[in-house]
C-alpha positions as CSV (number, residue, x, y, z in Angstrom):
1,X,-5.8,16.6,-8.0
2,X,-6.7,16.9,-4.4
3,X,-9.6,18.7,-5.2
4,X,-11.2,16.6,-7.7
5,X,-10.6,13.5,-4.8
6,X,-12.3,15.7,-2.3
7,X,-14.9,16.0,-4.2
8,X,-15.4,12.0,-4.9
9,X,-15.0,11.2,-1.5
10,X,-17.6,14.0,-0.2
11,X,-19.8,12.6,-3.4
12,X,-19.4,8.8,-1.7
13,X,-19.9,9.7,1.8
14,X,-23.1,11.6,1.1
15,X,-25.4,9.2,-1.4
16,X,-22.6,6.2,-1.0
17,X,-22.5,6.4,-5.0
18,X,-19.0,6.3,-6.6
19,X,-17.7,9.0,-8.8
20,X,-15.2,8.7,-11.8
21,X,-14.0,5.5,-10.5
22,X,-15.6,2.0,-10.1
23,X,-16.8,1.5,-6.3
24,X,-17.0,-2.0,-6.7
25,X,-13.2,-2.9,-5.3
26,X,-14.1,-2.1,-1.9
27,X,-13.3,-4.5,0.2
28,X,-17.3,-4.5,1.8
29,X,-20.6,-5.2,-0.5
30,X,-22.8,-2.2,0.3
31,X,-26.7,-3.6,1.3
32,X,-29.1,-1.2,2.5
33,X,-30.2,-4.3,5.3
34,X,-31.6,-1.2,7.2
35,X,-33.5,1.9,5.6
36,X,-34.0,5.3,6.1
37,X,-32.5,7.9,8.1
38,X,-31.4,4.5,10.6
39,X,-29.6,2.6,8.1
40,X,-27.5,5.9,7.3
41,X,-26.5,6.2,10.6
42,X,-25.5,2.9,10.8
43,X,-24.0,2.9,7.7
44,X,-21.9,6.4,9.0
45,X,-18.5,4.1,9.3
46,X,-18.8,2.2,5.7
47,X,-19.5,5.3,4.3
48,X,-16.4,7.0,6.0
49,X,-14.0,4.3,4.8
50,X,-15.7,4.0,1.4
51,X,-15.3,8.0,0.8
52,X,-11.5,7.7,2.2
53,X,-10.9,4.8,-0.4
54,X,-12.3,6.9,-3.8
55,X,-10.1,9.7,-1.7
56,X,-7.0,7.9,-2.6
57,X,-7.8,6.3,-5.7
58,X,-8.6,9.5,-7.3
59,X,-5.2,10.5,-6.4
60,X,-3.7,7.6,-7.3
61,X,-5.8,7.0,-10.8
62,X,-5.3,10.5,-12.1
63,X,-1.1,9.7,-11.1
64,X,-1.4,7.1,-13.9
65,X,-3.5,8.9,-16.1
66,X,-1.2,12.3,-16.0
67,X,2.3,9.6,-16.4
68,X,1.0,7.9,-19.3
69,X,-0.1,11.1,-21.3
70,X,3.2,13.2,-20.2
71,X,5.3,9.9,-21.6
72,X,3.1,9.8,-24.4
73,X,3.5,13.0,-25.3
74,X,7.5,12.6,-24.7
75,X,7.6,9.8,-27.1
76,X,6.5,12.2,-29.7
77,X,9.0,14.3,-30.0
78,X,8.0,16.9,-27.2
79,X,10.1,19.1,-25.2
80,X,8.6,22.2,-24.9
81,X,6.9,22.4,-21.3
82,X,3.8,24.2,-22.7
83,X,3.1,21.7,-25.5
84,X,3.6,18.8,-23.2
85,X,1.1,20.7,-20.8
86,X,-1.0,21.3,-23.5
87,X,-1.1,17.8,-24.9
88,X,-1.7,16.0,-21.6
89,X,-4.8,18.3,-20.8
90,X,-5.9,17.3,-23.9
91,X,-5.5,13.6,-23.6
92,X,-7.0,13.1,-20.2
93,X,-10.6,14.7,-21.5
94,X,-10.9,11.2,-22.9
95,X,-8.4,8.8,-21.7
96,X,-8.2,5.8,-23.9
97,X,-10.0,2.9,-22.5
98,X,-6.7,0.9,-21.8
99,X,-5.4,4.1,-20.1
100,X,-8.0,4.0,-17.8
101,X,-7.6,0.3,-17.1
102,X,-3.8,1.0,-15.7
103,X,-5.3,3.8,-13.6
104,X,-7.6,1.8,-12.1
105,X,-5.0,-1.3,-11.5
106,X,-2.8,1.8,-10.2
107,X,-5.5,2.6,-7.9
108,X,-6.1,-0.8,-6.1
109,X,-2.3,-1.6,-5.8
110,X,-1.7,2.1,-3.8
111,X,-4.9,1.2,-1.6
112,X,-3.9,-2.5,-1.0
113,X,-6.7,-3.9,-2.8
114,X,-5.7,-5.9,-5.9
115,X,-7.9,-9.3,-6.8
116,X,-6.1,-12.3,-4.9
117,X,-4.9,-15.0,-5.7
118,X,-6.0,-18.9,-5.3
119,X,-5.9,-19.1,-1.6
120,X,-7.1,-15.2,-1.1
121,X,-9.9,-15.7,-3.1
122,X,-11.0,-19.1,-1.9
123,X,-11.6,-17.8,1.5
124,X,-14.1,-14.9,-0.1
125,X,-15.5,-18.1,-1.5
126,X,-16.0,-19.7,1.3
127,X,-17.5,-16.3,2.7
128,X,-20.3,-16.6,-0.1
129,X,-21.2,-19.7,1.1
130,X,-20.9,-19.3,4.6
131,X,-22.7,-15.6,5.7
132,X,-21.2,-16.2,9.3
133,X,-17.9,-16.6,7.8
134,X,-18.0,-13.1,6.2
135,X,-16.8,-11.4,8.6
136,X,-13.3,-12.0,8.2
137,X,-13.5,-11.1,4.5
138,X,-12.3,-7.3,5.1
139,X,-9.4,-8.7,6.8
140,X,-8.2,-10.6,4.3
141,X,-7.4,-8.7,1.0
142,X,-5.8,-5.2,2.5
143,X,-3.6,-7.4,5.3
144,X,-2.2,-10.1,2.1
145,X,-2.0,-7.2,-0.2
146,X,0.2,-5.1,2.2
147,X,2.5,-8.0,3.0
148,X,3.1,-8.6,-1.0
149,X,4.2,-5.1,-1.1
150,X,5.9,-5.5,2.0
151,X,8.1,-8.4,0.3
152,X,8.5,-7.1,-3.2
153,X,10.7,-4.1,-1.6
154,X,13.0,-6.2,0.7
155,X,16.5,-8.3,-0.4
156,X,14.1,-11.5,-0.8
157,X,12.9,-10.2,-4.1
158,X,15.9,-9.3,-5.1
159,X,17.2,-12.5,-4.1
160,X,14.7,-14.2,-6.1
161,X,12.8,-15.8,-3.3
162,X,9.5,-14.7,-4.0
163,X,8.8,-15.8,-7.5
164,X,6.9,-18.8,-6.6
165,X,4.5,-16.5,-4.6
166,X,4.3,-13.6,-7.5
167,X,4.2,-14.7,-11.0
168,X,3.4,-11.2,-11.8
169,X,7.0,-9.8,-10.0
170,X,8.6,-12.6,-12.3
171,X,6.9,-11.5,-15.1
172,X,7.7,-7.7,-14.6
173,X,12.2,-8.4,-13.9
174,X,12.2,-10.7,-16.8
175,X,10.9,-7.8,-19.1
176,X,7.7,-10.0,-20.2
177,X,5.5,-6.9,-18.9
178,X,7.4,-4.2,-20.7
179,X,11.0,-2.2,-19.9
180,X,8.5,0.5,-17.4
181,X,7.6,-2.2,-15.3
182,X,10.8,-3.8,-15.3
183,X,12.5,-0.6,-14.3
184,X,9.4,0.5,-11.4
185,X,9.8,-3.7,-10.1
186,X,13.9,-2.5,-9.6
187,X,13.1,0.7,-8.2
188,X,10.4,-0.9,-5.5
189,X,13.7,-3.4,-4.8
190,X,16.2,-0.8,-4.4
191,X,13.9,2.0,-2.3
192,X,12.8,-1.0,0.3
193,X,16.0,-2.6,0.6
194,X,17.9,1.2,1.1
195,X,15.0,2.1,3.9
196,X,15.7,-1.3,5.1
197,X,19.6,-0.2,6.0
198,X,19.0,2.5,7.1
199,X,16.2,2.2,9.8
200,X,19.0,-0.4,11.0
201,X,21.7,1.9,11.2
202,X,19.3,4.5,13.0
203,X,17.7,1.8,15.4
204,X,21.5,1.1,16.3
205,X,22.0,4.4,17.4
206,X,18.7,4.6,19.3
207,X,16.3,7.1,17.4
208,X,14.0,4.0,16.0
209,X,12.3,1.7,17.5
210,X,10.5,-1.7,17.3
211,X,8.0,-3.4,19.3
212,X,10.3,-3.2,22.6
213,X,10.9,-5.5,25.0
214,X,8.1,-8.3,25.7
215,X,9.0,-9.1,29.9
216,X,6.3,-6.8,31.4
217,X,9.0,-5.2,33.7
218,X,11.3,-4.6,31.4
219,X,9.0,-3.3,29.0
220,X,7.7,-0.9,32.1
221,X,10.5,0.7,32.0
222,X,11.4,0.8,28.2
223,X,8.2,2.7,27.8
224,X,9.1,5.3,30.1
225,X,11.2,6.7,27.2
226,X,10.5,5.2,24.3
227,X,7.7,4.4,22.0
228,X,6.8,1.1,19.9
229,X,7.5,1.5,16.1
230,X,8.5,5.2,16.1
231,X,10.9,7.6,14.9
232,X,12.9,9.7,17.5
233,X,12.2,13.7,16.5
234,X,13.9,15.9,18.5
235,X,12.5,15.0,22.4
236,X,9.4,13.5,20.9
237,X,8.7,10.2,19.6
238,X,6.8,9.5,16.1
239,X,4.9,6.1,15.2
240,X,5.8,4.9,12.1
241,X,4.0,1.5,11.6
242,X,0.9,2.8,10.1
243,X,2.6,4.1,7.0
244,X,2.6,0.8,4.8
245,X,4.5,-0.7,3.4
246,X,7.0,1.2,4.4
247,X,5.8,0.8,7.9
248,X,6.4,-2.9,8.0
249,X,9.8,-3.1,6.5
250,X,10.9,-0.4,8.8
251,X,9.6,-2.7,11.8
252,X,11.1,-5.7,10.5
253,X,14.3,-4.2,10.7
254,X,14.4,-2.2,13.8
255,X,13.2,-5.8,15.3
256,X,16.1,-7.2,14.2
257,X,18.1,-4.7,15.1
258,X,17.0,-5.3,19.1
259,X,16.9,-9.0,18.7
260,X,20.4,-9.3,17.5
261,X,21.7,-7.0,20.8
262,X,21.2,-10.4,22.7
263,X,22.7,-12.5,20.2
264,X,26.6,-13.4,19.4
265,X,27.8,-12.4,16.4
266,X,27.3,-15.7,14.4
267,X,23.4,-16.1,15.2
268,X,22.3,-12.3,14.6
269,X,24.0,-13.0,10.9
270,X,22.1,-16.5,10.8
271,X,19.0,-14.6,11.6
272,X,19.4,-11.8,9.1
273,X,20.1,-14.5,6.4
């Protein structure tokens, strides 16, 4: 599906007009303040990010789309690669309308952009009321979004601590959402909490990193062969802490990991807990 994507996100960045799937999730509201061949230029940069978003939720929309008709056509009975092939080609010529909802749901959670909740969407409230106070409104949603997905693949959701934050991770380990989402609300758990382990066990043995020392002489000399938040490969060192949320629970433990170096034995396990 990487060429259909390319072609949405060359279709956005050249008359800003979404195709296939709803542009109206971006995080910015698109107004032409300046027009003509000025305003386009100006607008290069919201273009750019716009055509990188319908990139990805292309990708990640026609994931859901392909899943739902391949399980569809598995509930019925088939096992024969060539009907199953053959039946989801079929179904995605006109995806039922509900089919296209979970794609699009599917596409805002892999780009960080689900609706908010009460306090999320009070401050884009506030931003409607106060123009100056937009300007922090693109900060908010992607930054809250990734730390939800940050938390729902650590040992607090499986320890139950964020159900008063997530009604909807309650909702999906009870069942109440259907056994898929039970089972893909488990798997999240279980992937996290594994990379969790073992960026510790790594970052023990030196080939990840964390943020490094904060005394500026220390860090001087940390950084003369290391880098922040990276992965050791062979002699060269790899930043990892763009790749969310994976990113930031591979941080969060290779912080740990250095703090509890200067720590007895009894506070580095009262700081873990």
């Amino acid at each position: 599906r990487i060429p259909e994507a390319a072609k949405v996100s060359y279709q956005y960045f050249k008359d800003e007009k979404s195709v296939d799937m709803s542009g109206k999730n971006l995080e910015v509201g698109h107004q032409n303040a300046i027009p003509g061949v000025v305003g386009d230029i100006v607008r290069i940069p919201y273009r750019a990010l716009g055509a990188e978003d319908m990139f990805f939720k292309t990708i990640a929309s026609r994931q859901t789309l392909n899943q739902l008709a391949y399980r569809e056509a598995r509930n019925m009975g088939m096992t024969n690669s060539f009907e199953i092939s053959a039946h989801v080609k079929k179904r995605l010529q006109k995806p039922p309308q509900d089919w296209m909802q979970q794609a699009l749901d599917n596409a805002n959670y892999q780009t960080a952009q689900k609706e908010l909740g009460k306090i999320g969407n009070s401050i884009i409230a506030l931003s409607n009321r106060i123009p100056e106070f937009g300007f922090i409104v693109p900060f908010v949603r992607t930054p809250t979004n990734l730390i939800k997905m940050f938390g729902e693949r650590t040992p607090l959701a499986a320890a139950n601590l964020l159900f008063p934050f997530s009604q909807e991770m309650k909702a999906n380990l009870s069942g109440a959402n259907g056994l898929i989402a039970r089972d893909t609300q488990i798997a999240r758990m279980v992937v996290g909490t594994s990379l969790m382990t073992m960026t510790a066990v790594y970052a023990y043995q030196g080939y990840i990193t964390g943020g490094g020392p904060k005394d500026p002489q220390e860090r001087a000399i940390w950084l003369q062969n290391h880098q922040p938040y990276s992965v050791k490969v062979g002699n060269s060192w790899v930043q990892y802490n763009r790749y969310e949320p994976f990113g930031t629970i591979m941080g969060v433990s290779a912080d740990m990991v250095a703090i509890s170096k200067s720590m007895s034995e009894e506070e580095s396990s009262n700081v873990a807990g």
